[in-house]
N, C-alpha and C positions, 0 to 999 in steps of 0.2 A: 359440359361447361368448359369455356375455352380458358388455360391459362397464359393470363397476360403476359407472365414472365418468359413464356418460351414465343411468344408471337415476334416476328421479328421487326427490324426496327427498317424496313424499308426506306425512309428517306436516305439512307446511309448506302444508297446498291452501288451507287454512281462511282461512292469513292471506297470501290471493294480493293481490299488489304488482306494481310495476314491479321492485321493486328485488329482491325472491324470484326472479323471472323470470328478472332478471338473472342471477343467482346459479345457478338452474340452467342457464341457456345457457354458463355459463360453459364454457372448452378446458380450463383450466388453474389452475394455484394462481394463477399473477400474472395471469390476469384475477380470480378469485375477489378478490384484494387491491387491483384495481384497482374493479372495483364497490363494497368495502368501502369503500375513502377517498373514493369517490364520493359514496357514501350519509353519509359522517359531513359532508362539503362544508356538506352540507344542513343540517344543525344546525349554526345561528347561536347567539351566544353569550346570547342571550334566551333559547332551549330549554336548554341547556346548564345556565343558573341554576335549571333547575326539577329538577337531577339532583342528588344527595349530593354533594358534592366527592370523595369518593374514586369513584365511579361515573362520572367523566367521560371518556371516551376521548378520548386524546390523536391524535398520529398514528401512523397504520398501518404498520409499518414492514416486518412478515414474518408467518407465519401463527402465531409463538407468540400475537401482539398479537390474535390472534383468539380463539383459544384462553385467553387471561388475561382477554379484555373477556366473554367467554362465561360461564367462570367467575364470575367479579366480578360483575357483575350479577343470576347468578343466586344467589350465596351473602349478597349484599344483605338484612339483613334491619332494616325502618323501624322504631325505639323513641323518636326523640324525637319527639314530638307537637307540638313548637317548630321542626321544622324544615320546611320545606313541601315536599312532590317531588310530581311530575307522574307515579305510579305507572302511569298508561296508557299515556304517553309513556316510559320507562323500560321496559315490558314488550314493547312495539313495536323498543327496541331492541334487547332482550335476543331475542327470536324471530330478529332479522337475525343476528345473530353467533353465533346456537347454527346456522344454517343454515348458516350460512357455513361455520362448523368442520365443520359435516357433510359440508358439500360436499367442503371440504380432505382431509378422511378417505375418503370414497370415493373422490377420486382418490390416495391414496397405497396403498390396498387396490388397486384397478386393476392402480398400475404394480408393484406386488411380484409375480414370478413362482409361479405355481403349485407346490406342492410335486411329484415327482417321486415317481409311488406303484412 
């Protein structure tokens, strides 16, 4: 029987990282959550300035924050022409935390038991 949770998450090859990598080695949610706050460590608050203020992740706290920074980022949509965002930087982020969620979901697919035919 295949486990879902070690299968990988190939849409994600294209924008291979240390930190993708991470994410699929991961055992578990709370490492999943531990490479996440890992990865946000990294952005200093100079990156941070180049992001919408509502677009900024705070801290990691459970796998919903993954799932809302997932969302958010990708429902973002730039109309002021006055504001200045690092769109490539912001897209970079948005790939880690939809991976992330993916990942969180194939291990909750995993651990639910098979239905009983």
């Amino acid at each position: 029987m295949d486990n879902i949770a070690t299968d990988s998450t190939q849409g994600y090859r294209a924008a291979r990282s240390e930190w993708h990598e991470q994410l699929e080695g991961a055992a578990d949610i709370h490492q999943v959550l531990i490479v996440s706050r890992d990865y946000l460590a990294t952005f200093g608050p100079e990156h941070l300035a180049r992001f919408p203020a509502d677009c900024r992740p705070g801290r990691i706290k459970g796998e919903d924050d993954i799932a809302y920074w997932s969302c958010r980022l990708a429902q973002y949509h730039h109309k002021d022409p006055l504001v200045r965002i690092d769109a490539e930087l912001m897209q970079e982020m948005l790939n880690f935390f939809l991976h992330a969620w993916v990942r969180i979901s194939q291990m909750h697919r995993a651990a639910t038991p098979a239905p009983m035919h």
